[in-house]
C-alpha positions in Angstrom: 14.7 -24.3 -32.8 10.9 -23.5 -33.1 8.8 -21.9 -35.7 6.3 -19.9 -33.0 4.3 -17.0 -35.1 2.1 -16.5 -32.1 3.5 -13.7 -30.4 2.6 -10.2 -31.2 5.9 -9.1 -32.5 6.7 -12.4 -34.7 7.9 -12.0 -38.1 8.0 -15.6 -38.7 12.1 -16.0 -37.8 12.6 -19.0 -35.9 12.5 -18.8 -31.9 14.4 -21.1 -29.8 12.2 -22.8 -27.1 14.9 -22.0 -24.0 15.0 -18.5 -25.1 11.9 -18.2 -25.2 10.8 -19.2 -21.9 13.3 -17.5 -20.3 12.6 -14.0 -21.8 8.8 -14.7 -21.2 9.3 -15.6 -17.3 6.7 -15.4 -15.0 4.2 -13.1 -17.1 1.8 -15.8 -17.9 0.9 -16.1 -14.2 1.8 -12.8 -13.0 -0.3 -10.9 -15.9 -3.6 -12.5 -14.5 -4.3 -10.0 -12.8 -3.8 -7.1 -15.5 -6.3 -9.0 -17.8 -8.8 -6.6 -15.7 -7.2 -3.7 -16.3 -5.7 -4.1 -19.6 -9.3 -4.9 -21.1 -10.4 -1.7 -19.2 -7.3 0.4 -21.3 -8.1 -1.7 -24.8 -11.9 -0.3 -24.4 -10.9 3.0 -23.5 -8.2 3.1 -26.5 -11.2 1.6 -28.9 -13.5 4.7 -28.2 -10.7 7.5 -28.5 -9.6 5.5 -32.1 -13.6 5.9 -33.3 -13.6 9.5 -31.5 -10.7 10.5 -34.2 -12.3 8.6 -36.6 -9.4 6.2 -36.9 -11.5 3.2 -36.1 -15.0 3.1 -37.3 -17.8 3.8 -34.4 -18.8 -0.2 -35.4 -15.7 -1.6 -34.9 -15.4 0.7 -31.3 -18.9 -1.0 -30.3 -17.8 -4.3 -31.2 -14.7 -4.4 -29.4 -15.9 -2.6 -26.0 -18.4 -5.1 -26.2 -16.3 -8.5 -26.5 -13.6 -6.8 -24.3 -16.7 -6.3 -21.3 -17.2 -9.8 -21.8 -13.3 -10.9 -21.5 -13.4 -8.4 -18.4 -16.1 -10.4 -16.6 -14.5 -13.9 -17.9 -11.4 -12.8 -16.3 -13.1 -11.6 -13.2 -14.7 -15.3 -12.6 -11.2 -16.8 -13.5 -12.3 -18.0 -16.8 -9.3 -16.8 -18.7 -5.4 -18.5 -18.8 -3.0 -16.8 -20.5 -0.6 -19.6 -22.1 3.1 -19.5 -22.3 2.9 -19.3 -26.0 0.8 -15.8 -25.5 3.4 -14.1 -23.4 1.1 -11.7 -22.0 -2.2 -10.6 -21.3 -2.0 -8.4 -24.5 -1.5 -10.7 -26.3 -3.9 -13.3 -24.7 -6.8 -10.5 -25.2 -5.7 -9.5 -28.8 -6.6 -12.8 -29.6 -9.3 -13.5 -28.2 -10.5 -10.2 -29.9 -9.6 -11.6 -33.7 -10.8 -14.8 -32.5 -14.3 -13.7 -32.1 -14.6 -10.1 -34.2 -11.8 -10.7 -37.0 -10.3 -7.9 -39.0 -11.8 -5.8 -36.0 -9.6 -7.5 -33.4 -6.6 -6.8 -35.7 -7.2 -3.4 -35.7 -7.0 -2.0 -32.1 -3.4 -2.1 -31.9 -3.6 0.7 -33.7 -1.6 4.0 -32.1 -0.2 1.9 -29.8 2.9 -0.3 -28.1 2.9 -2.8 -25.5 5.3 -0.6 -23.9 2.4 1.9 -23.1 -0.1 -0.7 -22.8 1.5 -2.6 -19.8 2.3 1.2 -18.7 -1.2 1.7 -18.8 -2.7 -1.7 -17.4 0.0 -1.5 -14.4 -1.5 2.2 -13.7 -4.9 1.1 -13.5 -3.6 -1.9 -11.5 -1.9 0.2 -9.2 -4.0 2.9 -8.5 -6.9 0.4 -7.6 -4.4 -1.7 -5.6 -3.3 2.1 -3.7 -7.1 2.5 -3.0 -8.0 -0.8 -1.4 -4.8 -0.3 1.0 -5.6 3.1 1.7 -9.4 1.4 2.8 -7.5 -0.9 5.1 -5.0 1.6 6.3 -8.4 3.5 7.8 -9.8 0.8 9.4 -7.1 0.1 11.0 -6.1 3.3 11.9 -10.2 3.8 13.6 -9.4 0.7 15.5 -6.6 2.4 16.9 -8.7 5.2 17.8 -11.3 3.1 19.6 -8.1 1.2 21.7 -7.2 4.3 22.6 -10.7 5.6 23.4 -11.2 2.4 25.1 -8.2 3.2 27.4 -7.2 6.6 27.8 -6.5 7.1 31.3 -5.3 3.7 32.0 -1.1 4.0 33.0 1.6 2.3 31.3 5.1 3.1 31.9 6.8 5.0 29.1 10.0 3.6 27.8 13.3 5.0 26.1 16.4 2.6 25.6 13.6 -0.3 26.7 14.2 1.5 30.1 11.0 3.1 32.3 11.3 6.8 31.6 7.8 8.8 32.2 4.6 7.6 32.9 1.9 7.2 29.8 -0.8 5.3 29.5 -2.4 3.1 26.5 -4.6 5.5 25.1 -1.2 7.6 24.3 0.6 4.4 23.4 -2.1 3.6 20.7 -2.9 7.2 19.8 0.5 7.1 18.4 -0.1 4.8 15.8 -3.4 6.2 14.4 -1.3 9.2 13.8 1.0 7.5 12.4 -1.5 5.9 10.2 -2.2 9.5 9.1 0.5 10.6 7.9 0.9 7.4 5.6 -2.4 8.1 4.3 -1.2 11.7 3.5 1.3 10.1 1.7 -0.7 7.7 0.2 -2.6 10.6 -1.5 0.7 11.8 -2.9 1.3 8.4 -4.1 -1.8 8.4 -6.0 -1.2 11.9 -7.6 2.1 10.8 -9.2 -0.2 7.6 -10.8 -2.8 9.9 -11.5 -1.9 10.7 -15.4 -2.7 8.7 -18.1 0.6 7.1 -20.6 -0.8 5.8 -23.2 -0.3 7.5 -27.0 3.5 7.1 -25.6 3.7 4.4 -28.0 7.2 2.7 -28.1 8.5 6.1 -26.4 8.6 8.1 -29.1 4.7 8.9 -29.8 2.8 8.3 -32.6 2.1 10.0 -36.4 -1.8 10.0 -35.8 -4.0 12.3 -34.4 -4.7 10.4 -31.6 -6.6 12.0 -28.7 -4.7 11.4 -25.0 -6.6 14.0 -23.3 -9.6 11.9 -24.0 -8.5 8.4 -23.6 -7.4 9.9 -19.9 -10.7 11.4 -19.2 -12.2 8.3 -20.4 -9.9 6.3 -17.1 -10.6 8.7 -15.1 -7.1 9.9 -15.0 -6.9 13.9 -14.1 -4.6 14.4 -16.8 -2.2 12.7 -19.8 1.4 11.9 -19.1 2.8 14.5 -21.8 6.3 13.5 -22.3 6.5 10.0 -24.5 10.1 9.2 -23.3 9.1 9.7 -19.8 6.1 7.5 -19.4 8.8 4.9 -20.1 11.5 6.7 -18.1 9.1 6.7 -15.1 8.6 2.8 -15.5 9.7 1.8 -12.1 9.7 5.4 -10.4 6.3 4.7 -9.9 6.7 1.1 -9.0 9.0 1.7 -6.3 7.1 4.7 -5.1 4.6 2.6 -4.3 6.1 -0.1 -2.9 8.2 2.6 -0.6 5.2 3.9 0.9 4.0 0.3 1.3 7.6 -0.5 3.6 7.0 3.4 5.0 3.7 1.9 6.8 5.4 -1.2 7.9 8.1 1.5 9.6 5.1 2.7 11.6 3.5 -0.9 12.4 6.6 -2.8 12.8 7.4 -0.3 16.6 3.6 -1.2 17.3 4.4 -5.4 17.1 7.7 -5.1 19.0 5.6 -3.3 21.5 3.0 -6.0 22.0 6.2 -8.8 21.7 7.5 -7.3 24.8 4.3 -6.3 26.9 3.1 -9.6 26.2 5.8 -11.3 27.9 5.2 -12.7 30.9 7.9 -10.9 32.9 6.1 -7.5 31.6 2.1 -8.9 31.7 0.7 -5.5 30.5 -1.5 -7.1 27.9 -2.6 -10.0 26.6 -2.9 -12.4 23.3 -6.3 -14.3 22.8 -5.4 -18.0 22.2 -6.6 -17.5 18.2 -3.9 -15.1 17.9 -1.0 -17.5 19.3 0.1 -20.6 18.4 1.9 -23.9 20.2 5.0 -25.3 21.0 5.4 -29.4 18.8 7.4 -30.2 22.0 6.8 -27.9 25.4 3.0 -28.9 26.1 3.0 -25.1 28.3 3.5 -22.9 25.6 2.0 -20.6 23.4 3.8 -18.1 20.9 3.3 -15.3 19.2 3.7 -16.4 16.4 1.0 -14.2 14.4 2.8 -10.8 15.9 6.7 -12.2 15.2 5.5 -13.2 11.4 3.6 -9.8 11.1 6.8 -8.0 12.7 9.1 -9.8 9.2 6.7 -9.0 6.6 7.9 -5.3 7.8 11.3 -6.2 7.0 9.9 -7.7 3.7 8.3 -5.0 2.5 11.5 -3.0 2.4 13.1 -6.3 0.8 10.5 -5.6 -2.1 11.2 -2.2 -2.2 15.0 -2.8 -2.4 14.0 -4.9 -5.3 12.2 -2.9 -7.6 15.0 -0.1 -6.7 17.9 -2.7 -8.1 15.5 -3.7 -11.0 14.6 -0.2 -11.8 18.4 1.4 -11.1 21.0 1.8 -13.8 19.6 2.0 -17.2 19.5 4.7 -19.9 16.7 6.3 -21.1 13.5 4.6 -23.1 12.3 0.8 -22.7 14.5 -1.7 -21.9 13.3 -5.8 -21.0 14.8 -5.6 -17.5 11.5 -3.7 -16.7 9.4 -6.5 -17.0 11.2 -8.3 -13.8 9.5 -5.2 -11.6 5.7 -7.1 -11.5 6.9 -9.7 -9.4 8.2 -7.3 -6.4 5.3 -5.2 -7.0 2.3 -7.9 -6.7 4.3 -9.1 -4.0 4.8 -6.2 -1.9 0.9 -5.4 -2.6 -0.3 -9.1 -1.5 1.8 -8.7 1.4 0.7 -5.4 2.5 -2.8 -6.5 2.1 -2.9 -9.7 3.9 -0.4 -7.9 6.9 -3.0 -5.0 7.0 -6.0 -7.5 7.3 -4.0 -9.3 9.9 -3.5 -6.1 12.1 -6.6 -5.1 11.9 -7.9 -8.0 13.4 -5.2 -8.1 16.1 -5.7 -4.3 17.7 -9.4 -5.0 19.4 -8.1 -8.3 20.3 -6.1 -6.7 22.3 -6.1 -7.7 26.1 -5.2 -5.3 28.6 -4.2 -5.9 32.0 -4.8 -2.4 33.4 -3.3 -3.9 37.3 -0.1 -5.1 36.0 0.7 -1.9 33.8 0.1 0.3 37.2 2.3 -1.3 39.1 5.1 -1.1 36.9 4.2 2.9 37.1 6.7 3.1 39.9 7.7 6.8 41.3 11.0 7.6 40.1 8.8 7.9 36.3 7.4 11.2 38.0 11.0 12.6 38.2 10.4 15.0 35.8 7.1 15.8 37.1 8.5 16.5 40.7 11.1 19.0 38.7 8.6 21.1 36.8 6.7 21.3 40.2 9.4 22.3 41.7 9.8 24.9 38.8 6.6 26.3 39.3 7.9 27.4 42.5 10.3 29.1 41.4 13.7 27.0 41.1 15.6 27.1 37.8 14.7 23.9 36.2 18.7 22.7 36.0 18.6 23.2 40.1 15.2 21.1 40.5 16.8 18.9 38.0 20.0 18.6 40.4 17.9 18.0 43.4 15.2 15.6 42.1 18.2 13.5 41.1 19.3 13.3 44.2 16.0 12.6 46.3 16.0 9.5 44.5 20.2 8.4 45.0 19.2 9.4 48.0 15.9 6.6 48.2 13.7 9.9 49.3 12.0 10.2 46.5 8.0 10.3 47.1 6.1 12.6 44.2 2.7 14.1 44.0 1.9 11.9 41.3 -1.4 14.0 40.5 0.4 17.4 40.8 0.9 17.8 37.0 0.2 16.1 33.4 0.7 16.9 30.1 -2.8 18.9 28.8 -1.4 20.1 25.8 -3.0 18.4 22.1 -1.3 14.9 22.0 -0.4 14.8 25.5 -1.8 12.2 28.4 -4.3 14.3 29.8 -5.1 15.2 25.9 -4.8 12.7 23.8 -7.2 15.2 20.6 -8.4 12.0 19.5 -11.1 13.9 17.9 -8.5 15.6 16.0 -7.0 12.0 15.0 -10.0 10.8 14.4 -11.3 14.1 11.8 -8.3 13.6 10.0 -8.8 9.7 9.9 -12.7 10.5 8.4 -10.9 13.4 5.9 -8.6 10.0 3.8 -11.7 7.8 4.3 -13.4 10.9 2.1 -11.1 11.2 -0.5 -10.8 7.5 -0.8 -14.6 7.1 -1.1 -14.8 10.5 -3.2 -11.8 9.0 -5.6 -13.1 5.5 -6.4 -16.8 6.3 -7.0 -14.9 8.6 -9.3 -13.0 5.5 -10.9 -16.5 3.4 -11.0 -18.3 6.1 -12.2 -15.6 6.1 -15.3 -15.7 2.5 -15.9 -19.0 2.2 -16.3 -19.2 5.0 -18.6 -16.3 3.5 -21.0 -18.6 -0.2 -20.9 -22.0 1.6 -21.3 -20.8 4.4 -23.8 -22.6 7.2 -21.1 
């Protein structure tokens, strides 16, 4: 057994060492990164608790300005958080009484660490969301300029990985920009449900002081205050695996777009081409060079919704109100965020790399993928489209079939002889707005809780 008084909620009982360790986990490590963020919630909290004259305004400017200076320690790295401290609440708290005294010990005030690691992982999260949703654009504009790049140059069109109708590479990548959209749509919607402040929820039940949510929220920049105490810690893990849904929801859109350049890069299909710094070798076939970069890219799809499977086991199955098993959902979290960010970087890398081979893809544009054509021109003639159906099918039993491969193409918004990338591309600028708009929002806010403005 072990006498440890260090820990924020010691009352001096003794602690066993294995316990210990095991209920503490990987928090030392994985709360690095919250030291940011929680320092960011501590100053905020500090200025609402001399705003309600709970804290004097003395004690406020003392403690914004040592927890400013933790901020920037923790930015350069400067900061470990040890296995006695848990946390980074607790690693901060310390380092507060350490330097101010009395003044340290009194920001805890009209507050739990169940609403401060609510709060910390909501300011982690929503800066996290942004700095995806920044990749996400990029990549979805280098999407846009593939398919610029190549609009009128034909690819078949497959269905059961079988040549259905001709298409061409500007519609194959236009696809994915639009895609991209929608996850940026959703990414928005994502950010809303983040977008309300928790702390004053205390343990879960509130708090007897006059404490002032709406202001610490305004204060984060948040748009509004999580009312309901029980729910901010009800909604631990809702938001989580939100998150981290969206995050395998984009990997459902890329993951089609890396099969795709698996198989045209093959050999036996030739349509495009990987430079050499996006392959890698065979240890014993001197010939060979694999994919490697597209087949590891293709799993971390699969592993995003492996994290989001996670979070939804870890965050399943328990009653209302706080409960430990919570603290398991940062590792699935920071994971499926590093991985999404390093996959994204990856891709967006990959898409101008991109080699096509414009002869290869025509020739595999063989006539019986303007069947359908030959039928609607037979249509607009006249015949019932089941009857040109019936005899297109059988001009090519038949080995007759010859089409007017010019006669007709698709005109309408989306289609190959219209691919509306302007319209892609509008709605592509409209997230890279609200993204821009929403975190000079943010910076603005930060500043203002460090400077006092």
């Amino acid at each position: 057994m072990n006498d440890n008084t260090s820990q924020l909620w010691s009352k001096g009982l003794p602690l066993d060492k294995a316990v210990h360790r095991f209920t503490v986990g990987d928090d030392p490590a994985l709360d690095q990164r919250l030291l940011i963020f929680d320092a960011l919630g501590s100053a905020a909290h500090a200025r609402m608790l001399a705003h309600v004259a709970l804290l004097s305004s003395d004690d406020a400017a003392e403690l914004v300005t040592q927890l400013a200076a933790i901020a920037a320690q923790a930015r350069r790295g400067e900061i470990k958080i040890r296995p006695e401290q848990e946390d980074c609440h607790t690693a901060i708290e310390t380092l507060l009484t350490q330097a101010l005294g009395d003044a340290g010990k009194r920001l805890h005030l009209g507050r739990s660490r169940n609403d401060q690691v609510a709060l910390a992982l909501r300011l982690y999260m929503r800066d996290a969301l942004l700095n995806i949703a920044a990749q996400m654009i990029e990549l979805a504009t280098a999407f846009v300029s593939f398919a610029r790049a190549h609009t009128d140059e034909i690819m078949p069109g497959y269905t059961h990985l079988r040549r259905a109708m001709p298409s061409t590479f500007g519609l194959w990548a236009a696809a994915f920009a639009a895609g991209l959209i929608e996850e940026l749509q959703a990414m928005q919607a994502a950010y809303a449900r983040l977008d309300r402040c928790p702390l004053g929820a205390a343990a879960g039940f509130g708090v007897p002081l006059p404490l002032d949510r709406e202001y610490t929220a305004k204060l984060l920049g948040f748009s509004s205050v999580q009312i309901s105490p029980v729910d901010v810690m009800n909604s631990r893990g809702r938001h989580e695996l939100a998150l981290v849904n969206e995050l395998a929801s984009i990997g459902l859109v890329m993951e089609k777009f890396l099969w795709d350049v698996a198989l045209y890069s093959m050999p036996e299909f030739g349509f495009v081409d990987l430079p050499d710094a996006f392959t890698t070798g065979s240890s014993i076939m001197p010939q060979k060079r694999n994919p490697d970069v597209v087949e590891l890219a293709r799993a971390r799809c699969r592993e995003l919704r492996g994290y989001a499977l996670a979070v939804q086991e870890l965050a399943g199955g328990l009653p209302s109100n706080y409960h430990r098993d919570l603290q398991l959902l940062k590792k699935p979290l920071f994971g499926a965020l590093d991985t999404a960010s390093e996959w994204l970087d990856v891709l967006i890398r990959l898409v101008p790399a991109l080699q096509v081979n414009a002869g290869r893809a025509a020739a595999a544009c063989t006539d019986e993928l303007y069947a359908t054509h030959e039928a609607y021109k037979l249509v607009q003639s006249g015949v019932p489209f089941r009857d040109a159906y019936q005899q297109v099918a059988q001009q090519v039993t038949d080995g007759r079939f010859k089409p007017d491969r010019a006669a007709l193409t698709a005109a309408h918004p989306g289609g190959r002889g219209n691919l509306a990338l302007d319209l892609i591309d509008a709605d592509v600028r409209q997230a890279e707005q609200w993204v821009s708009k929403t975190q000079t929002h943010l910076n603005r806010c930060e500043e203002n809780v460090w400077q006092g403005g």
